[in-house]
C-alpha positions in Angstrom: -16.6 5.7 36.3 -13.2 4.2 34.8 -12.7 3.6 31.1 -13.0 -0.2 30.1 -8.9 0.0 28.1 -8.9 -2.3 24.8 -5.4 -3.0 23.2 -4.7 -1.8 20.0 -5.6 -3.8 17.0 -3.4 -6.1 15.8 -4.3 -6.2 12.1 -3.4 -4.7 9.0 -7.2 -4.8 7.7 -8.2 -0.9 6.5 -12.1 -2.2 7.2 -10.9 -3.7 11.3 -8.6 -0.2 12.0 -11.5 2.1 10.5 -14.2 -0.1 12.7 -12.0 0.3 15.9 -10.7 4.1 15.5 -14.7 4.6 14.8 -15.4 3.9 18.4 -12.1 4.7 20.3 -9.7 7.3 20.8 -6.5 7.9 20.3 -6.1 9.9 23.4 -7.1 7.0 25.4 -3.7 4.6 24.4 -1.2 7.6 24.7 1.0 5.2 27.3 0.6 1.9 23.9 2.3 5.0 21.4 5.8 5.2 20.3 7.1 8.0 18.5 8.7 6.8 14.9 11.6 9.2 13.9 12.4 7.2 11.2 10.4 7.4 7.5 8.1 4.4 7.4 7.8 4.4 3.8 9.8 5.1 1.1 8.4 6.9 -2.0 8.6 5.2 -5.3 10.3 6.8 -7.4 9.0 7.7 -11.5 10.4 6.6 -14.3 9.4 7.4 -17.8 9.3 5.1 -20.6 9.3 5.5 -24.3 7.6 2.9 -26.1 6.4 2.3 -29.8 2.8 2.6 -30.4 2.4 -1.0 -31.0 3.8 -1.8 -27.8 2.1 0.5 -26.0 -1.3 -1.1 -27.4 0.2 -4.4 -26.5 1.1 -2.9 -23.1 -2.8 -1.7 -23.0 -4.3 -4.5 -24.2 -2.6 -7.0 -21.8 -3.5 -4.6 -18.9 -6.9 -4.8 -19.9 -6.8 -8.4 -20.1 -5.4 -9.3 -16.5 -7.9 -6.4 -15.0 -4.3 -4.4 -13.7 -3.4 -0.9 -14.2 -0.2 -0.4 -16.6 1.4 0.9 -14.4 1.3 -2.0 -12.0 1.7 -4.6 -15.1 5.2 -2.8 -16.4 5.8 -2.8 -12.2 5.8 -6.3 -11.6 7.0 -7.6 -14.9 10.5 -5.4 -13.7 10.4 -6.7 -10.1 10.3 -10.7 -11.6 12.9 -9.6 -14.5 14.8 -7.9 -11.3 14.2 -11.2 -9.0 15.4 -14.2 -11.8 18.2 -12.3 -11.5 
């Protein structure tokens, strides 16, 4: 008995890939893969930052406020400083 074929997902939904990979195989969509020789994503780099203890509470404190890690808060206040030009 042949093997009803799906097509790959589509999606970029964690919860849809997880719910198809759950019931499928890889093996079965060997002729759908391509081989990537090229990194698909870049590492961030770290970058350390001094700050004075009242900044750093102010840091914390606005974190806290907007429910966001630091690290993400200092990460996108850059990337709009970086995009006004």
């Amino acid at each position: 008995m042949a093997k009803t074929m799906n097509k790959l997902p589509e999606t970029d939904s964690i919860k849809a890939l997880a719910e198809f990979w759950q019931t499928h195989d890889v093996t079965d969509f060997e002729d759908a893969l391509i081989e990537v020789t090229e990194p698909v994503f870049q590492r961030a780099e770290p970058l350390s930052v001094i700050l004075p203890a009242a900044d750093l509470a102010a840091l914390r404190a606005r974190a806290r406020q907007v429910h966001t890690p630091e690290t993400a808060l200092v990460s996108r206040w850059i990337h709009e400083r970086l995009d006004a030009g």
